[in-house]
N, C-alpha and C positions, 0 to 999 in steps of 0.2 A: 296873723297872730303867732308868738312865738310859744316857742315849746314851753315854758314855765309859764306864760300867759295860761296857754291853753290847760295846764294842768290844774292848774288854781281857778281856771272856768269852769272846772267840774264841780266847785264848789256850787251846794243849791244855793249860796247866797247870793250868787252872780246869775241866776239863769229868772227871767221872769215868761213864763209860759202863757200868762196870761196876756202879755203886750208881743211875745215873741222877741226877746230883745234877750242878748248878754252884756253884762256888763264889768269892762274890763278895767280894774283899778288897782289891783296887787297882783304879785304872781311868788308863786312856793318855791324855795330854795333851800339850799342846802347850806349850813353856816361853817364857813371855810376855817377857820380859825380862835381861838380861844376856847373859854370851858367849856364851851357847846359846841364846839366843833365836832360835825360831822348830822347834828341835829336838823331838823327840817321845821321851815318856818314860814307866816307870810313877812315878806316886804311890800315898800312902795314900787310902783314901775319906775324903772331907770329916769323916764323923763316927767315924771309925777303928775304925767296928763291922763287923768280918766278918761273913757272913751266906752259909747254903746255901740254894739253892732247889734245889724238886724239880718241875720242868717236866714235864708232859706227856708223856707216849709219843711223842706225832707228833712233839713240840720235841725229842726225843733223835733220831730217826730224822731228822729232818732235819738235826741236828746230823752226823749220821753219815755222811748223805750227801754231805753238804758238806766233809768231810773227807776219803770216796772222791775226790772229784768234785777237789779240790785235791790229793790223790796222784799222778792220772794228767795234771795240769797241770805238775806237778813234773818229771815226766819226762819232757815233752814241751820246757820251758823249756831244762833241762839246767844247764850251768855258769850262765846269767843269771838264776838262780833266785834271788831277795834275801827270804829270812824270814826274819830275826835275830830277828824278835817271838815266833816260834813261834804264830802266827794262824794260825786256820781258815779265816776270810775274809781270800780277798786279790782281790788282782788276778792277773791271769794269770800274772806276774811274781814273784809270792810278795810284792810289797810289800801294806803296811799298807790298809786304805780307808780314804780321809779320812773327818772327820765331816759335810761339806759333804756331801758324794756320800750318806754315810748317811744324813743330814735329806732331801736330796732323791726319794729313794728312801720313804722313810717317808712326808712329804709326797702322792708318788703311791699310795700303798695306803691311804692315809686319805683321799685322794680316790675312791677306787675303793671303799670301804665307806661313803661316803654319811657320814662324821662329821666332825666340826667339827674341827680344826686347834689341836690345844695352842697357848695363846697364845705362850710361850717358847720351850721348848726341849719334846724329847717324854719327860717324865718318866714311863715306863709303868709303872711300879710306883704310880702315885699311883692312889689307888681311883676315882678321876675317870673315868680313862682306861682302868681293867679293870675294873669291876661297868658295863659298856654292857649297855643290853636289846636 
């Protein structure tokens, strides 16, 4: 799953708990140019093929958690709560997490498991990156 997959998965629109299944069909970007440049948006996936994954037990349960864990942030926020995106991951604030913060973030747990640093970008759906021994 790549990184803008993965962020626009945190959308609750994409996660069904009750089948354990996500579902991947846009991902959040950043709009490079014209009057909204700089704006954040969904698009289509590059190759406009929807696709479900059926994740792991513990990846639902953490899913789930992180959803508790952002309820009780919500109501501690109050009125300055901003989740238009309807994301699982936010910040305290219910805003979005950039991709910068994500890469860097990902960057230290691939430090911390002793593996080599995707050259680009961290495409983890690439068999590269998920058949490790």
């Amino acid at each position: 799953m790549r990184a803008k997959e993965f962020t626009e998965k945190s959308s609750r629109r994409c996660i069904d708990f009750a089948k354990g299944t996500i579902r991947v069909y846009r991902q959040f970007v950043r709009i490079a140019s014209g009057p909204d440049k700089g704006k954040m948006m969904f698009t289509s996936l590059k190759n406009h093929k929807e696709r479900t994954i059926h994740p792991a037990p513990s990846v639902m349960d953490a899913l789930r958690q992180a959803k508790e864990k952002q309820n009780r942030q919500r109501l501690l926020a109050g009125s300055s709560w901003d989740n238009v995106y309807d994301m699982v991951f936010t910040r305290d604030n219910g805003m979005f997490i950039r991709f910068k913060t994500l890469y860097v973030h990902f960057k230290a747990l691939v430090g911390k498991l002793n593996r080599p640093l995707p050259r680009y970008s961290p495409h983890l759906r690439h068999p590269r990156y998920s058949k490790r021994n």
